[in-house]
C-alpha positions in Angstrom: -43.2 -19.7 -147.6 -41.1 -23.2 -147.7 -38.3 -21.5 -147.0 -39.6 -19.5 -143.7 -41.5 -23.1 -143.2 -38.1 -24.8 -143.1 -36.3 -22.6 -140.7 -39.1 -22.4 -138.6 -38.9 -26.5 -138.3 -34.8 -25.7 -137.9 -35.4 -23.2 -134.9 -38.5 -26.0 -133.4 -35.5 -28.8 -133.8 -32.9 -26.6 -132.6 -34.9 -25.9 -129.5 -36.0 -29.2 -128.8 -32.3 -30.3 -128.5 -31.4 -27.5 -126.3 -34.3 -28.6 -123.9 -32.9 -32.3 -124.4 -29.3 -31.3 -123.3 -30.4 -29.0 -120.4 -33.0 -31.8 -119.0 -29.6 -34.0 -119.3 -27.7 -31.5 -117.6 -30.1 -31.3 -115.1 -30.6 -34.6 -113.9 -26.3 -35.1 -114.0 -26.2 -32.0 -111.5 -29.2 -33.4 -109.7 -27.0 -37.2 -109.5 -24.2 -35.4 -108.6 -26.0 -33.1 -105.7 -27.4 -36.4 -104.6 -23.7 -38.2 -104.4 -22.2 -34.9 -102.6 -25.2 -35.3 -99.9 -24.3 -38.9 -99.5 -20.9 -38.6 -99.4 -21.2 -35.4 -96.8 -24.2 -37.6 -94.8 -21.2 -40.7 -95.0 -18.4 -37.9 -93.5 -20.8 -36.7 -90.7 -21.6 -40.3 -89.8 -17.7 -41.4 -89.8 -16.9 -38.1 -87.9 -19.5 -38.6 -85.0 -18.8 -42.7 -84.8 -15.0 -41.3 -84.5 -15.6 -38.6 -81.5 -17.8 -41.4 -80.1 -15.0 -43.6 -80.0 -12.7 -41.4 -78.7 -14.8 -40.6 -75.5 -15.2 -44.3 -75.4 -11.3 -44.6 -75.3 -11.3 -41.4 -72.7 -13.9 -42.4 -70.1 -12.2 -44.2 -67.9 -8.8 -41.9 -67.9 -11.8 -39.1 -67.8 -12.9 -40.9 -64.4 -9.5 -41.3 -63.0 -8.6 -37.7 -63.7 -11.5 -35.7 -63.6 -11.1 -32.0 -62.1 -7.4 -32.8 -62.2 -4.8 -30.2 -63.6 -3.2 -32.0 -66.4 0.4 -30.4 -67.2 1.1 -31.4 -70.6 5.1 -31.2 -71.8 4.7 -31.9 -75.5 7.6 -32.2 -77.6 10.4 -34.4 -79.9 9.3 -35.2 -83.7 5.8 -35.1 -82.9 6.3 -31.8 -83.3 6.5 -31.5 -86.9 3.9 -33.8 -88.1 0.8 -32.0 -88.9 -1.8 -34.1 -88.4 0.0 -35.7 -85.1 0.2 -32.3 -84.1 -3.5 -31.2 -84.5 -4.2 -35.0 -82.7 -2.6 -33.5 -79.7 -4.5 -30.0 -79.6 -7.7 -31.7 -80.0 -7.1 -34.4 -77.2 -6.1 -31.1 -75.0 -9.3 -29.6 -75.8 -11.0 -32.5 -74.9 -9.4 -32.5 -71.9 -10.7 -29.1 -71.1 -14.3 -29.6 -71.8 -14.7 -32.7 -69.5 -13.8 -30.6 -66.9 -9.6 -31.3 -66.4 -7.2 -28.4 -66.2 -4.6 -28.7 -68.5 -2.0 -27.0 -69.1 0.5 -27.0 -72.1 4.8 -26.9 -72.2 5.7 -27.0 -75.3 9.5 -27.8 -76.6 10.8 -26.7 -80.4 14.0 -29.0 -80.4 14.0 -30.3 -83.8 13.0 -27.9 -85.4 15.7 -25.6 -83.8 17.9 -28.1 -84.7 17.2 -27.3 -88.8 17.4 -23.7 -87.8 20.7 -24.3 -86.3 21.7 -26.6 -89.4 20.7 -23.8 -92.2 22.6 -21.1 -90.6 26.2 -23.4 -91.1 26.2 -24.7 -87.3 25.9 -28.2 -86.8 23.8 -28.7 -83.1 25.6 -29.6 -80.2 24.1 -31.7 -76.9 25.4 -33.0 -73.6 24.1 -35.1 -71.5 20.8 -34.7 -73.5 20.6 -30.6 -73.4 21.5 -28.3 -75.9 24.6 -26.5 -75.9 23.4 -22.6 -76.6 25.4 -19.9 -77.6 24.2 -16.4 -78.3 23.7 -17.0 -81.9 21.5 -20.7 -80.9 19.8 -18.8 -78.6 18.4 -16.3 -80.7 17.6 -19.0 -83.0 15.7 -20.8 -80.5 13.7 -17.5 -79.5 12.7 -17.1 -83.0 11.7 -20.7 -82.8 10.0 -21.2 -79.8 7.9 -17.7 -80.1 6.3 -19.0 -83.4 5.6 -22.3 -82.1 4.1 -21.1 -79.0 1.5 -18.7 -80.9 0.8 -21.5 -83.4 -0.7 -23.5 -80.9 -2.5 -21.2 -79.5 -4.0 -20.4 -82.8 -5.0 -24.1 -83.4 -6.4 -23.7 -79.3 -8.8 -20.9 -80.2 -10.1 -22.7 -83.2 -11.3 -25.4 -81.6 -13.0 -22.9 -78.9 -10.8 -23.0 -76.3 -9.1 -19.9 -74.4 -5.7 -20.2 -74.6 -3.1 -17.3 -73.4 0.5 -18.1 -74.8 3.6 -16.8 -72.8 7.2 -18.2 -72.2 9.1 -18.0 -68.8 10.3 -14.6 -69.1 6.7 -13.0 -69.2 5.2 -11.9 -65.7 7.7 -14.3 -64.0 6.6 -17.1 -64.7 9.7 -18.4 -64.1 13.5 -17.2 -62.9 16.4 -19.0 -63.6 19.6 -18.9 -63.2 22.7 -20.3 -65.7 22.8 -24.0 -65.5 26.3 -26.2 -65.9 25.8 -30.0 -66.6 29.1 -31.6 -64.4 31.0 -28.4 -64.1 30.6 -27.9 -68.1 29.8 -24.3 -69.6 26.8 -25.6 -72.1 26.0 -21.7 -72.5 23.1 -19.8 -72.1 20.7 -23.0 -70.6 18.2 -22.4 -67.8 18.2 -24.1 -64.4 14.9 -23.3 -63.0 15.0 -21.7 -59.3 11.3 -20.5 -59.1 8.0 -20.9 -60.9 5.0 -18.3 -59.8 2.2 -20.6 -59.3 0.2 -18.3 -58.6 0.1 -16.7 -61.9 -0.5 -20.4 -63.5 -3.4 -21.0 -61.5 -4.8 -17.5 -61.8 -4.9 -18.6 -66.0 -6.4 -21.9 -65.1 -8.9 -20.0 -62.4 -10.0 -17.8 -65.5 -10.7 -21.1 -67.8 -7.7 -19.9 -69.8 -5.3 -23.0 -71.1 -1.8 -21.7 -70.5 0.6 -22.3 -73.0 4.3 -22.3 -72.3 7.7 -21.7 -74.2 10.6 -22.8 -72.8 12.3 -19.4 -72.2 13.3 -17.9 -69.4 15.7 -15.3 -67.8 18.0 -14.6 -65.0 16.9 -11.3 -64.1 20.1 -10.3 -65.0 19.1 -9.3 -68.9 20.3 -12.9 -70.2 17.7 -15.0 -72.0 18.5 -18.7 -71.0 17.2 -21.7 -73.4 15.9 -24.1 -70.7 15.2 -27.7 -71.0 11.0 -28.0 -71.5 11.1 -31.3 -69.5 12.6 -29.6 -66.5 9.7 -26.7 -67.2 7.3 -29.4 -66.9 8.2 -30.6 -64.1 8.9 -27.7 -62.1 5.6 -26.4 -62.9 4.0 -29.6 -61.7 5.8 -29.5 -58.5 4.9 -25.9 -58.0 1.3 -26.1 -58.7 0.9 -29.4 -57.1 1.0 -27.3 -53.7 -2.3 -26.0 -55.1 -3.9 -28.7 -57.2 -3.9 -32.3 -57.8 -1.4 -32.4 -60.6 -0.7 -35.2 -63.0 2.1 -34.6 -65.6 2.5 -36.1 -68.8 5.1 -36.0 -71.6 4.4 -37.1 -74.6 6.3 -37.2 -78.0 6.6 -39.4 -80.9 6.9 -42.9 -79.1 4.0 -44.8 -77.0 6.4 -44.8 -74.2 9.4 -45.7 -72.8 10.7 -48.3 -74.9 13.3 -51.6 -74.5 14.2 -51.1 -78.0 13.9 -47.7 -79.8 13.7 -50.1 -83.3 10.1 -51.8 -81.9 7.4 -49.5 -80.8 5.3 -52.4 -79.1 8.6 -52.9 -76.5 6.9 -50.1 -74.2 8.1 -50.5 -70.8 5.1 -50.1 -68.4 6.4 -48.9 -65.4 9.5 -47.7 -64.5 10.9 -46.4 -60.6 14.3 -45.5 -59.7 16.2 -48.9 -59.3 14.7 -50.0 -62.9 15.7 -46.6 -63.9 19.2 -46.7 -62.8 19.6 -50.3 -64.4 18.3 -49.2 -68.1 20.8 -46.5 -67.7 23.7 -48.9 -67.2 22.9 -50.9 -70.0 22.3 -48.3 -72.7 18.6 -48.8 -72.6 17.5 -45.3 -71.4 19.5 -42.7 -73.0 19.8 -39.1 -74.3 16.7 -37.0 -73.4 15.4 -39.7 -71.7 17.9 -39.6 -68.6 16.2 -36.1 -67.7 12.4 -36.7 -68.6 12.5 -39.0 -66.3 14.9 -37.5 -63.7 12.2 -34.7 -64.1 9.7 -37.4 -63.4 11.1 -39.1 -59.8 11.4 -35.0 -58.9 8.0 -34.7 -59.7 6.6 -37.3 -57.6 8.5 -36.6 -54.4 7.2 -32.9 -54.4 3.5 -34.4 -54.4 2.5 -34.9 -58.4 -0.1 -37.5 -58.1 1.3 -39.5 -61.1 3.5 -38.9 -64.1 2.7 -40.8 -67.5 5.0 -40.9 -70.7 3.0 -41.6 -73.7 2.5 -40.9 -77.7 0.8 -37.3 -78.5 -2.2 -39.3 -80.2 -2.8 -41.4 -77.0 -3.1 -38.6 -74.4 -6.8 -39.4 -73.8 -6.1 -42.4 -73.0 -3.5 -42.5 -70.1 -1.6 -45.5 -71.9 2.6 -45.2 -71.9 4.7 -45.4 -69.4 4.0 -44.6 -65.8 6.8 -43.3 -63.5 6.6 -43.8 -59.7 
């Protein structure tokens, strides 16, 4: 009997600890459920006060733009940052719902560039485009294909149609061989026509196009073509159907006096400026034909042309060409 009385009093102690470590248990998961609702309330609040903010930033570029079609060349280093990349999808999107038309030309440079690099080439410009030989150019297909469908991917996520295609599909656009000062720089578009009409019928469906730099002759050659000059083109073509503003943005807030200082943004820039930062070394490189692009753009009847940062499209800061 002492003996059954004893582990009874064992089993009675044992359980009482047990209920002790389970109440504990409960109220450090109940803390802890509390903390995660906190911390998730904390995220929602910083997440709405940073949208908020953003259409703060927007409204008056939203004003100055709205039911415009927005052709939006983006490109350079901004490419390759994720988060700078994702910046510049969203801001497209936002675009889109406050009723703007945009449209997006994307480039692949640098990172056909690496792809150039691993295969034992080492990449090759002049006067700021790519010199492409077959085995570039099939490089930059591979390139510029998954690029092209990985925006569109990011598009979509966000709820937004988007319909990916490159020059070459539906003729979009026909080029012919380009030569930069009577130099062979290989298989390099120089755009001839651009079927507006096929743009517009995307933008006319609420479908954001998204275009890769690739084009053809008609003559079975695929031409790697400058996505700045594809920008542009399009703008001029669809600006005979629309009221077009173009913007190119990449990794810089602008056009700047000195590539070391990114607050040295030049704030406007026409053709006498343009031709006297060229003399002195100050515009440069792929700058000479994003803006070349630019004056083009105007004189076919684009209502404005802006060079910003990818984060900053909202916001219509960077430099404005007239």
């Amino acid at each position: 009997v002492s003996r059954a009385t004893k582990n009874l009093d064992d089993k009675k102690s044992s359980y009482k600890n047990r209920v002790k470590k389970i109440s504990r248990r409960h109220k450090t998961i109940k803390e802890i459920i509390i903390n995660m609702a906190e911390m998730e309330i904390n995220k929602n609040v910083d997440e709405i006060m940073t949208k908020a903010n953003t259409l703060i930033e927007a409204l008056p570029y939203i004003r100055r733009f709205n039911g415009a079609t927005i052709i939006v060349k983006y490109g350079g280093s901004a490419m390759l940052d994720a988060q700078l990349k994702m910046n510049v999808i969203k801001d497209v999107a936002l675009l889109k719902l406050v009723g703007m038309r945009p449209i997006i030309v994307h480039g692949g440079g640098k990172e056909i560039s690496k792809w150039v690099k691993l295969s034992g080439k080492e990449p090759e410009f002049y006067n700021g485009l790519r010199v492409t030989d077959k085995e570039t150019m099939n490089i930059a297909e591979m390139v510029l294909n998954k690029v092209n469908k990985h925006l569109v991917q990011m598009m979509e996520k966000l709820g937004v149609k988007a319909a990916g295609i490159s020059g070459k599909d539906g003729g979009t656009l026909r080029c012919d061989k380009k030569t930069a000062n009577g130099k062979d720089i290989g298989y390099v578009g120089d755009v001839k026509e651009v079927n507006a009409d096929l743009l517009a019928s995307l933008i006319h469906q609420g479908i954001v196009p998204v275009l890769a730099p690739l084009t053809h002759d008609k003559q079975g050659h695929m031409l790697n073509t400058n996505a700045d000059t594809i920008a542009g083109e399009a703008a001029k073509a669809l600006a005979k159907h629309f009221d077009v503003t173009l913007v190119f943005c990449f990794e810089k807030k602008g056009v700047l006096r000195d590539e070391n200082d990114d607050e040295s943004v030049i704030p406007e820039i026409d053709r006498t400026v343009f031709k006297q930062l060229v003399e002195e070394g100050i515009i440069q490189g792929g700058m000479i034909p994003k803006l070349e692009n630019s004056f083009q753009a105007i004189d076919a009847g684009v209502k404005e042309v802006i060079i910003t940062q990818a984060s900053e499209i909202h916001q219509g800061k960077g430099t404005k060409v007239y």
